[in-house]
DRENDO-427006 format. One line per 3 residues: number of its first residue (from 0); their letters; for each residue y, x, z of C-alpha. Coordinates in steps of 0.5 Angstrom, whole numbers. Layout:
N
NUM> a> Y X Z ~ ... $
***
This chain:
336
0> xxx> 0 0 0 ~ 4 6 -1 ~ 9 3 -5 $
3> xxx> 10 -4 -2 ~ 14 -7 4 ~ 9 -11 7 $
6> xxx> 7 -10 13 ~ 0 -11 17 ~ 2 -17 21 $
9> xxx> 4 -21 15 ~ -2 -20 12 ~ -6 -22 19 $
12> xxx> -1 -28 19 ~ -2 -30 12 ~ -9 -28 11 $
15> xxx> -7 -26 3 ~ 0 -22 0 ~ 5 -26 0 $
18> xxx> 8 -24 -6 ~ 11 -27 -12 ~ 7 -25 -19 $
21> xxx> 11 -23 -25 ~ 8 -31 -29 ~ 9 -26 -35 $
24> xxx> 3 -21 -34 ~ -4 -22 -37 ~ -8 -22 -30 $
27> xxx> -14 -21 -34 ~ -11 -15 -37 ~ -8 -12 -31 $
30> xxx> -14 -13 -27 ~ -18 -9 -32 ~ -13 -3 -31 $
33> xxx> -13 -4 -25 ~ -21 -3 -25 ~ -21 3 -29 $
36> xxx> -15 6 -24 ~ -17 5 -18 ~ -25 6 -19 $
39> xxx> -26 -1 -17 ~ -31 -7 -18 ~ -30 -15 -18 $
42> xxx> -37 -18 -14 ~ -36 -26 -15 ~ -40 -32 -13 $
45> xxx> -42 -38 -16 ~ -37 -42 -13 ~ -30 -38 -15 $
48> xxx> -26 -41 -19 ~ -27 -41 -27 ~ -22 -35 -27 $
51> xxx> -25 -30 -23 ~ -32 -32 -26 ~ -30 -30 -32 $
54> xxx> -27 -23 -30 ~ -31 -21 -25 ~ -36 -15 -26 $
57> xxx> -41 -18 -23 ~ -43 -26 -21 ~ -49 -28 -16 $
60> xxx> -52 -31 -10 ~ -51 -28 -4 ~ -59 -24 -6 $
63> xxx> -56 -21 -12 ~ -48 -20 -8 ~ -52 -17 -3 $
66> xxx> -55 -12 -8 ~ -50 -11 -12 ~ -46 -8 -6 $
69> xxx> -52 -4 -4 ~ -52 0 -10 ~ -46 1 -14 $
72> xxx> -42 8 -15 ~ -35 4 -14 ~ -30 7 -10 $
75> xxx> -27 0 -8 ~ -31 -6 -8 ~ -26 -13 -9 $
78> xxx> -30 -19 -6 ~ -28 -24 -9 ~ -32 -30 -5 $
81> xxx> -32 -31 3 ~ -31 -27 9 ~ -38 -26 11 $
84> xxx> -40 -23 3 ~ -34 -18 4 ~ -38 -17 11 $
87> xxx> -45 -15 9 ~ -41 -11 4 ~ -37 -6 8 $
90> xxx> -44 -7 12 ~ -47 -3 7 ~ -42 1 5 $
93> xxx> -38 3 11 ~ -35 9 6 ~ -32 4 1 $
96> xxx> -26 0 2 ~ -28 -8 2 ~ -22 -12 0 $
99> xxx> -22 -19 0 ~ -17 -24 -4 ~ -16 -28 2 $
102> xxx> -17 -27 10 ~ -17 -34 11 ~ -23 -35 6 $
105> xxx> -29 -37 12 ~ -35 -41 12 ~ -36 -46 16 $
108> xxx> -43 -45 17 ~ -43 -38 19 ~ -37 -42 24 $
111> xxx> -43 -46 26 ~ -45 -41 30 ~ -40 -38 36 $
114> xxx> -43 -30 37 ~ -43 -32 44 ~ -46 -38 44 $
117> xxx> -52 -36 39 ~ -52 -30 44 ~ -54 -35 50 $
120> xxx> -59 -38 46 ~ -63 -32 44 ~ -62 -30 51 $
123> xxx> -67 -37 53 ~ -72 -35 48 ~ -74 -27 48 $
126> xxx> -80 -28 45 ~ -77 -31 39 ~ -75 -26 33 $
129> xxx> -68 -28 29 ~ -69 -29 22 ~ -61 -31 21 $
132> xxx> -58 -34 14 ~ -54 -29 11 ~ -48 -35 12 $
135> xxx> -47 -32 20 ~ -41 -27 22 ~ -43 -19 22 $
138> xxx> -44 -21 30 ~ -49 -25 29 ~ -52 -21 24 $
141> xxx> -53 -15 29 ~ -57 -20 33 ~ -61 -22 29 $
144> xxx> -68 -19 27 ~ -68 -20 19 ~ -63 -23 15 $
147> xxx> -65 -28 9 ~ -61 -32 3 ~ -64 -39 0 $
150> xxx> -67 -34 -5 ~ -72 -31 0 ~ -72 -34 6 $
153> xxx> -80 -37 5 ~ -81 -30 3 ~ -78 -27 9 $
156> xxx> -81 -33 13 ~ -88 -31 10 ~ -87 -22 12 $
159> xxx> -87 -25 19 ~ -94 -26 23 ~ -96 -32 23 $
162> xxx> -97 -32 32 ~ -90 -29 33 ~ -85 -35 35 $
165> xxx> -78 -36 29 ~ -71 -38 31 ~ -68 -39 25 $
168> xxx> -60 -39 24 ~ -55 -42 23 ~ -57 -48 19 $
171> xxx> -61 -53 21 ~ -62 -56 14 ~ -64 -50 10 $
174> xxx> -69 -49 16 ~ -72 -56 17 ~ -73 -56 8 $
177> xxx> -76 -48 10 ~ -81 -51 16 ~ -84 -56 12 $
180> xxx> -84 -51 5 ~ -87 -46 9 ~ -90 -50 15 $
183> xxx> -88 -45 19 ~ -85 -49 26 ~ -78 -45 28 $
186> xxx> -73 -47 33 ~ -67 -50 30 ~ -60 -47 31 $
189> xxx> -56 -54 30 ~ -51 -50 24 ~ -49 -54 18 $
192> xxx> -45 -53 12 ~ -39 -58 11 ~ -40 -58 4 $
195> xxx> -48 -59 3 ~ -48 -64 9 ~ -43 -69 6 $
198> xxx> -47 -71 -1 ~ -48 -78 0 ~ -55 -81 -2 $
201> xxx> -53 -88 -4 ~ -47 -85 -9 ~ -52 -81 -13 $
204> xxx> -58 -86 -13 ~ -52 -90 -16 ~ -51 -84 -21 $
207> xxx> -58 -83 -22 ~ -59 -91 -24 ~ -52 -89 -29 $
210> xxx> -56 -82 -32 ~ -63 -84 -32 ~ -65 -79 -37 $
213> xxx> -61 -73 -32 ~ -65 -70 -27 ~ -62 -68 -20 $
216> xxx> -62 -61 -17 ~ -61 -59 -11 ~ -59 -53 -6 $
219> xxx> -64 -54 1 ~ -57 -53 5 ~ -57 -60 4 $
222> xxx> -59 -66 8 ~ -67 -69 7 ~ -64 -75 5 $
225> xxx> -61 -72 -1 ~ -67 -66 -2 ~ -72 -71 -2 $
228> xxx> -70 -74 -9 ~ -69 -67 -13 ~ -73 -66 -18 $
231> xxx> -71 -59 -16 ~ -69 -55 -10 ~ -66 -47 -10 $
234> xxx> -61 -43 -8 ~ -55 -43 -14 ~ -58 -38 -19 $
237> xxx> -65 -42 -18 ~ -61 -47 -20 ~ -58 -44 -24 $
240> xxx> -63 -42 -29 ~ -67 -48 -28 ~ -62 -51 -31 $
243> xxx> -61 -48 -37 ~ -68 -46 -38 ~ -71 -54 -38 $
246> xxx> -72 -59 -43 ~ -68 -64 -40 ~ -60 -65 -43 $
249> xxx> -57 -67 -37 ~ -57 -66 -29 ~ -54 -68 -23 $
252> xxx> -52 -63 -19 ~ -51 -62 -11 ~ -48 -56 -9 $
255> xxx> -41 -53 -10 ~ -39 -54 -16 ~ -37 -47 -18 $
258> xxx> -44 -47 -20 ~ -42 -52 -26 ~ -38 -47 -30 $
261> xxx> -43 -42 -31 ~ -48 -47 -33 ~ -43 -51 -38 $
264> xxx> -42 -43 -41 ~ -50 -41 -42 ~ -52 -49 -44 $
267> xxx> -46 -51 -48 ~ -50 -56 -51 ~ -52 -59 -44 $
270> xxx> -48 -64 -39 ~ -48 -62 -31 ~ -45 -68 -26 $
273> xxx> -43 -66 -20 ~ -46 -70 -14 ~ -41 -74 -11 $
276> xxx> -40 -73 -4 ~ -39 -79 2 ~ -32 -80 1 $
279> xxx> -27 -80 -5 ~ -25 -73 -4 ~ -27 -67 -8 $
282> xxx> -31 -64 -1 ~ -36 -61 -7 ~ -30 -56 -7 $
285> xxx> -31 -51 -1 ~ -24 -51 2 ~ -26 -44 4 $
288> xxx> -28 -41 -3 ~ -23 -44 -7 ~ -16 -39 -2 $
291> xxx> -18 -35 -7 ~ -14 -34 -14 ~ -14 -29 -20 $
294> xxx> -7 -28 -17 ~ -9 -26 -10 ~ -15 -22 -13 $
297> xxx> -10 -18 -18 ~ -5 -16 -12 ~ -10 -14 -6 $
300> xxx> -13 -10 -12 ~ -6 -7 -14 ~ -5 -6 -6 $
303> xxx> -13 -5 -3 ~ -11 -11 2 ~ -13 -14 5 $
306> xxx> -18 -10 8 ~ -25 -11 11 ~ -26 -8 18 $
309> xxx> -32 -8 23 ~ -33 -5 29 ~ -38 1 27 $
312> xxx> -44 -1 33 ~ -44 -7 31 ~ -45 -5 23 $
315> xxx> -50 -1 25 ~ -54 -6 29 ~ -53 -11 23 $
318> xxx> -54 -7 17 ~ -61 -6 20 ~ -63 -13 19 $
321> xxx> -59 -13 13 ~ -64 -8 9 ~ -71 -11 12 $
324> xxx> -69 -17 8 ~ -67 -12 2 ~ -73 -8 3 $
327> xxx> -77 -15 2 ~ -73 -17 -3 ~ -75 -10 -7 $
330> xxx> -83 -11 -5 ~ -84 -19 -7 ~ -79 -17 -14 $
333> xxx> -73 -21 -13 ~ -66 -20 -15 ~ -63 -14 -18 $
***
């Protein structure tokens, strides 16, 4: 920031650069310069907006972000998704600078679960190992055993012995549809995503009756009621490539609906609905994704702000978990 007057608190108020950008600039250009400059790459998740999609180096799930971040050769890693992703990121490269577009970028599920409160709960069960969502702060990912994405989470369920007691955080969703998947019984933390658990059940059967040729494809952080009528359920590039690989031509969506735009680009020809939630307002959009803009991605590339940061005690103790779910990952031939 050698070349700006902002000042740290700011930043830490504002959560982003408060800076007003030249509306006569080419963003995508100048973020291509910028990559080039600085030795700097752009990770970005399916649910950010189309713009950074489309300059992103690389676009994934939380699996495939995760390994992208273990293995790249940048100086600079500019996060464009939400507080955890950049987290795990700086976990993997304490070297690197992680940046992210907008501090404020949370995640209510990783929210869910106060490091304080899962502190005591795990304290109850010592005979239990932790198999935490990657959707938790770097403080729970340091209490946990082996960290999973919906990519892998049956996978790293099934690398655990049969006689050794789960608890599975933090969404309780994603664990219920693991347990009757898997049939492994684990103890629940009552976590849950505000976006996956506000799809309403009667407003798709609704849709479903209006597109009866459309088939509805699910992410499992969503209720039981919903998942229960999917004709497919996985993570985001799961869903994905299901979508774009099957015969049917069109498909009911339930999860965030940045997902759409990569659809609509690998099968232009295919019609993709957004499943509506239970109220009228666009809660299929995550709030938290969506602070984030390619305005916001081109400053805090120019100026290397706002940074990641994490106590190193706590990235050694979560990094650990952290390459046992990349180790597993490796061995059954998933992600990158």
């Amino acid at each position: 920031m050698a070349d700006i007057n902002t000042s740290e608190a700011q930043i830490s108020l504002k959560g982003f650069l408060d800076i007003d950008v030249d509306a006569s600039l080419d963003l995508f250009s100048e973020i291509e310069l910028l990559k080039k400059e600085k030795n700097a790459v752009v990770l970005a998740h399916y649910y950010q907006e189309p713009d950074i999609q489309d300059v992103a180096d690389y676009i994934g799930d939380s699996l495939g972000l995760a390994q992208q971040a273990e293995k790249t050769s940048a100086d600079i890693i500019v996060f464009a998704g939400v507080h955890f992703m950049a987290e795990t990121a700086k976990i993997l490269n304490p070297n690197k600078k992680v940046v992210l577009p907008d501090l404020r970028a949370g995640c209510s599920l990783a929210d869910s679960a106060p490091a304080d409160e899962f502190a005591a709960f795990k304290k109850l069960h010592p005979d239990h190992i932790v198999i935490s969502y990657i959707n938790c702060s770097a403080d729970v990912k340091a209490m946990s055993d082996i960290i999973c994405t919906s990519s892998n989470a049956d996978k790293i369920i099934d690398s655990v012995p049969k006689n050794q007691p789960i608890i599975f955080a933090p969404d309780k969703n994603l664990g219920a549809y693991l347990i009757k998947k898997t049939g492994r019984q684990m103890l629940l933390w009552n976590g849950a995503c505000m976006v996956h658990e506000i799809f309403s059940q009667q407003r798709i059967l609704k849709l479903k009756t209006q597109h009866p040729e459309a088939k509805l494809i699910a992410h499992p952080e969503c209720e039981e009621a919903v998942l229960q009528y999917a004709d497919y359920i996985g993570s985001t590039t799961q869903l994905l490539k299901f979508a774009t690989t099957d015969n049917a031509n069109e498909f009911i969506v339930a999860t965030e609906t940045g997902i759409l735009h990569q659809m609509q680009k690998d099968a232009p020809q295919k019609t993709f609905i957004p499943a509506p939630p239970d109220n009228m307002c666009a809660c299929n959009d995550c709030p938290h994704m969506k602070l984030n803009t390619l305005e916001k991605l081109y400053l805090c590339m120019k100026y290397e702000e706002p940074e990641i940061l994490i106590d190193e005690a706590i990235r050694l103790r979560a990094l650990k978990p952290i390459q046992q779910m990349l180790k597993i990952s490796k061995a059954v031939g998933l992600g990158g």
